[in-house]
N, CA, C and O atoms as a DFTB+ gen file, in Angstrom:
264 C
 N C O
     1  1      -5.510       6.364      -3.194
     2  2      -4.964       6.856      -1.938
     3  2      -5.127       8.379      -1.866
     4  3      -5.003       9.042      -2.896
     5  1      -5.408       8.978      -0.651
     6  2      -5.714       9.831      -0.429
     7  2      -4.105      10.777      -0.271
     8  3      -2.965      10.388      -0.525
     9  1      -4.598      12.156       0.257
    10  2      -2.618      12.540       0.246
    11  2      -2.994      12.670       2.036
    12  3      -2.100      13.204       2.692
    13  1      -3.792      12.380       2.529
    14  2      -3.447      12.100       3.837
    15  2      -3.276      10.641       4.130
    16  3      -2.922      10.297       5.257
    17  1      -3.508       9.752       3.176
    18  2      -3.192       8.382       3.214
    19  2      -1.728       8.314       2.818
    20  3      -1.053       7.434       3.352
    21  1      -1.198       9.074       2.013
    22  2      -0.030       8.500       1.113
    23  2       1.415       9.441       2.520
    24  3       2.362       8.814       2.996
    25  1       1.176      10.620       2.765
    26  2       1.753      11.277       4.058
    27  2       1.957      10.238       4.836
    28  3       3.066       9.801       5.145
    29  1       0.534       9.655       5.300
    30  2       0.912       9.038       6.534
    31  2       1.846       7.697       6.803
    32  3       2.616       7.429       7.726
    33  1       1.423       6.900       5.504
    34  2       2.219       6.164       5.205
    35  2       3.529       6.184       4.851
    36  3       4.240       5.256       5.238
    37  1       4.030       7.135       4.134
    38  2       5.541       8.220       3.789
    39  2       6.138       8.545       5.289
    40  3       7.330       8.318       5.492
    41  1       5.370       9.037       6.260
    42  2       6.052       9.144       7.064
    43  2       5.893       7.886       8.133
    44  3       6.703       8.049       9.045
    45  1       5.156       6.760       8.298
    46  2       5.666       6.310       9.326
    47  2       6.939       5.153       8.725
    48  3       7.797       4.712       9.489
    49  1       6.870       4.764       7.201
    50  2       7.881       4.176       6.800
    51  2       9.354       4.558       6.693
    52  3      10.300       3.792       6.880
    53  1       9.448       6.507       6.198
    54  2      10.697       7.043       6.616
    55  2      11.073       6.913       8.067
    56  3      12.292       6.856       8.234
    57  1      10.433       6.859       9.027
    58  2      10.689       6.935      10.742
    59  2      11.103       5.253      11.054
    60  3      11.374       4.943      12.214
    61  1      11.133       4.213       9.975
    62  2      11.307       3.159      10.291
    63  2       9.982       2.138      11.234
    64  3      10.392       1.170      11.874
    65  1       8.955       2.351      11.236
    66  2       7.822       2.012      11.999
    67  2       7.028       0.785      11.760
    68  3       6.019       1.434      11.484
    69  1       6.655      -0.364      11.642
    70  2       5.822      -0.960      11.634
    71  2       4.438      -0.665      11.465
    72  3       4.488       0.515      11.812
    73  1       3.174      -0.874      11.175
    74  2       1.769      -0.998      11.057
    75  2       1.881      -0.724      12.959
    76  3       1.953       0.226      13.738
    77  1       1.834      -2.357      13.011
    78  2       1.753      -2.932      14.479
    79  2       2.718      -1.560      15.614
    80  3       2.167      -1.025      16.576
    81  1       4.063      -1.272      15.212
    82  2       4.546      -0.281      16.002
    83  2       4.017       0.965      16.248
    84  3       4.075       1.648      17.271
    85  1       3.250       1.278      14.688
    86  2       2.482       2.717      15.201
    87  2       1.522       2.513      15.889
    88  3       1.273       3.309      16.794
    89  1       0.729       1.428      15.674
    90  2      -0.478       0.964      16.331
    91  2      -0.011       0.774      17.933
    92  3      -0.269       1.876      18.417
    93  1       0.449       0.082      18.814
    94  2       0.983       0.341      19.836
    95  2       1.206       2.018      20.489
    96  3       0.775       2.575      21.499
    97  1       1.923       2.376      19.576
    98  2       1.914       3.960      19.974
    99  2       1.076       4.678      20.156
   100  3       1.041       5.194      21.273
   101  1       0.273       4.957      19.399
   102  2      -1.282       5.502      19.233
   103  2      -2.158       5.112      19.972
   104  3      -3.206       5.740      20.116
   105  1      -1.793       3.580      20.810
   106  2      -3.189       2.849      21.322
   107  2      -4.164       2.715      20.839
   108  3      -5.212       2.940      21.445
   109  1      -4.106       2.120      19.030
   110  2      -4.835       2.022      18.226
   111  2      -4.697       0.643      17.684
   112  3      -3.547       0.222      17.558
   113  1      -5.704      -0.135      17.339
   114  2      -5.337      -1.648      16.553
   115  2      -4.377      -1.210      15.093
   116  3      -4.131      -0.044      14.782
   117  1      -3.963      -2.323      14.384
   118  2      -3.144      -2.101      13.248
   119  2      -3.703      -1.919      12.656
   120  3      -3.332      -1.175      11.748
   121  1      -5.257      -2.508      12.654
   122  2      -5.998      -2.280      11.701
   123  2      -6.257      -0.882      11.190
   124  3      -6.047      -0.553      10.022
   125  1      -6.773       0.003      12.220
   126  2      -6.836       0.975      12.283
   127  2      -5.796       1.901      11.135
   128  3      -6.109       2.520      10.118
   129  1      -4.735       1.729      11.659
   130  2      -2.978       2.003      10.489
   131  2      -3.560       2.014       9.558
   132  3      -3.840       3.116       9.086
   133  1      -3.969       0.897       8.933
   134  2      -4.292       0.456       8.361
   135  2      -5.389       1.096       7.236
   136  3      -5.090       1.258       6.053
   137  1      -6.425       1.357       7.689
   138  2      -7.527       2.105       7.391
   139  2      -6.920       3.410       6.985
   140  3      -7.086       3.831       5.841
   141  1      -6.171       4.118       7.944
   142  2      -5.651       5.244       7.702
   143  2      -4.657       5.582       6.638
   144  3      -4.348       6.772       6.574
   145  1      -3.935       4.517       5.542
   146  2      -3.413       4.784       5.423
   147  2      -3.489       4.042       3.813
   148  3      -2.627       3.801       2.968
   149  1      -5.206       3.792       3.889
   150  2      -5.932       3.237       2.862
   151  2      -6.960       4.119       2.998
   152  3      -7.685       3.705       3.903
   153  1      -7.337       5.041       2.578
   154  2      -8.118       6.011       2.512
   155  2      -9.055       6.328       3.276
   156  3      -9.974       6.899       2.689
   157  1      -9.262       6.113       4.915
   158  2     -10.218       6.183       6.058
   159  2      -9.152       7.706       6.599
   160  3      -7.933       7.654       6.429
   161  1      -9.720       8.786       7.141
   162  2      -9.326       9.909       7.801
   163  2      -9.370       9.468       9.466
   164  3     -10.229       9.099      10.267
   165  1      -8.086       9.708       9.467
   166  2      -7.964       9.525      11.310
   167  2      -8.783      10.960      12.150
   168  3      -8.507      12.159      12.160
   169  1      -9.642      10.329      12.659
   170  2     -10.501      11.383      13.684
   171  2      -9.463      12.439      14.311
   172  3      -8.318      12.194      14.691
   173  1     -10.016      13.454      14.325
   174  2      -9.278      14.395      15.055
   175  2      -8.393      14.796      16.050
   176  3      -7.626      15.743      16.229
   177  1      -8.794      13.602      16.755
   178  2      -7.639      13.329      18.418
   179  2      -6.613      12.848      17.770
   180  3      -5.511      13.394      17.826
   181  1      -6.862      11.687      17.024
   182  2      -5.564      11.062      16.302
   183  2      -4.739      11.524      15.466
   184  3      -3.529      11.307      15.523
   185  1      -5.430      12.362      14.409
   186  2      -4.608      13.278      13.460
   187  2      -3.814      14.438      14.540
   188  3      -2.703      14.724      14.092
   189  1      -4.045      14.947      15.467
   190  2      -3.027      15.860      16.194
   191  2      -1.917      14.854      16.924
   192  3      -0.702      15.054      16.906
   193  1      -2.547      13.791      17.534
   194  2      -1.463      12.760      18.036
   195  2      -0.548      12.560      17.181
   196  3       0.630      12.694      17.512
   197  1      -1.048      12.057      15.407
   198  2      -0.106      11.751      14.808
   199  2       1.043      12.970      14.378
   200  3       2.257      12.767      14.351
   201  1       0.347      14.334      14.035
   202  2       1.530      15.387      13.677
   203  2       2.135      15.624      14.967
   204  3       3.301      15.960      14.762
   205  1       1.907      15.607      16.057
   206  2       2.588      15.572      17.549
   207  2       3.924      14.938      17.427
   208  3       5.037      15.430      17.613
   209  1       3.345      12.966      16.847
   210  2       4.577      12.215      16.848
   211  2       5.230      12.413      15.857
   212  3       6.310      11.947      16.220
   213  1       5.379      12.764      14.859
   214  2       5.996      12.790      13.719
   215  2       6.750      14.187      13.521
   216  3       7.626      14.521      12.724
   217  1       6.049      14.920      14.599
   218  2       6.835      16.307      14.315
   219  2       6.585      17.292      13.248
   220  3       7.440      18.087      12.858
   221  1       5.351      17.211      12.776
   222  2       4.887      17.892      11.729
   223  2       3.382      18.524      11.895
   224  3       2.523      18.054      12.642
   225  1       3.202      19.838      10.940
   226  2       1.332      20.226      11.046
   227  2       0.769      19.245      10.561
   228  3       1.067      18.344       9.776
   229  1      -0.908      19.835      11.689
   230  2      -1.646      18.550      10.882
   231  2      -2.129      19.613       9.216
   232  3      -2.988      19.221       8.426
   233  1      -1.384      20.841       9.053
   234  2      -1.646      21.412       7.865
   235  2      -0.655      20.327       6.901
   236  3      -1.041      19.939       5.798
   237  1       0.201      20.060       7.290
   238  2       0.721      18.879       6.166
   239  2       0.573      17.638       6.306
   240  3       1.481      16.989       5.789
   241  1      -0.320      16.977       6.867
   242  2      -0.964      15.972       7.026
   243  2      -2.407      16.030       6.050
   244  3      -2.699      15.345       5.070
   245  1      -3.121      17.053       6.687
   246  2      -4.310      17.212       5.275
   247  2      -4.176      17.691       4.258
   248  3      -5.149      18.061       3.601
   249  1      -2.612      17.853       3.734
   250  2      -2.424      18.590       2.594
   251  2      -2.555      19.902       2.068
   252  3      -2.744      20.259       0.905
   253  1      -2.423      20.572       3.127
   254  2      -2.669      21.852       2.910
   255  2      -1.553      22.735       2.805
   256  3      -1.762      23.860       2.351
   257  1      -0.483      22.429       3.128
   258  2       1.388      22.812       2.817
   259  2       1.886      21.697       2.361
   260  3       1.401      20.572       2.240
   261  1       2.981      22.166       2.105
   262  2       4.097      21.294       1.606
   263  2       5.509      20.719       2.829
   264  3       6.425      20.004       2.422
């Protein structure tokens, strides 16, 4: 796992979220979640969507802070 895999997963499980619930949100299949959160990098639109929803940089999403 990547530490943008292991983040993303850390945070949509602290927020209480589903695969399927983030996937809905995002307007992304689960699969997708999925991928992302098994070592595939969410494209760029998505990685700002996701620190958007979560309330965080995408500098701590790619691991670049703490």
């Amino acid at each position: 796992m990547t530490i943008i895999s292991e983040r993303l997963q850390y945070l949509r499980l602290t927020h209480g979220y589903t695969q399927t619930d983030l996937a809905r949100t995002m307007g992304v299949t689960r699969r997708a979640v999925y991928a992302w959160e098994h070592d595939k990098c969410p494209e760029i639109p998505h990685l700002i969507q996701l620190a958007q929803f979560y309330q965080v940089s995408t500098d701590y999403l790619l691991g670049l802070t703490e």
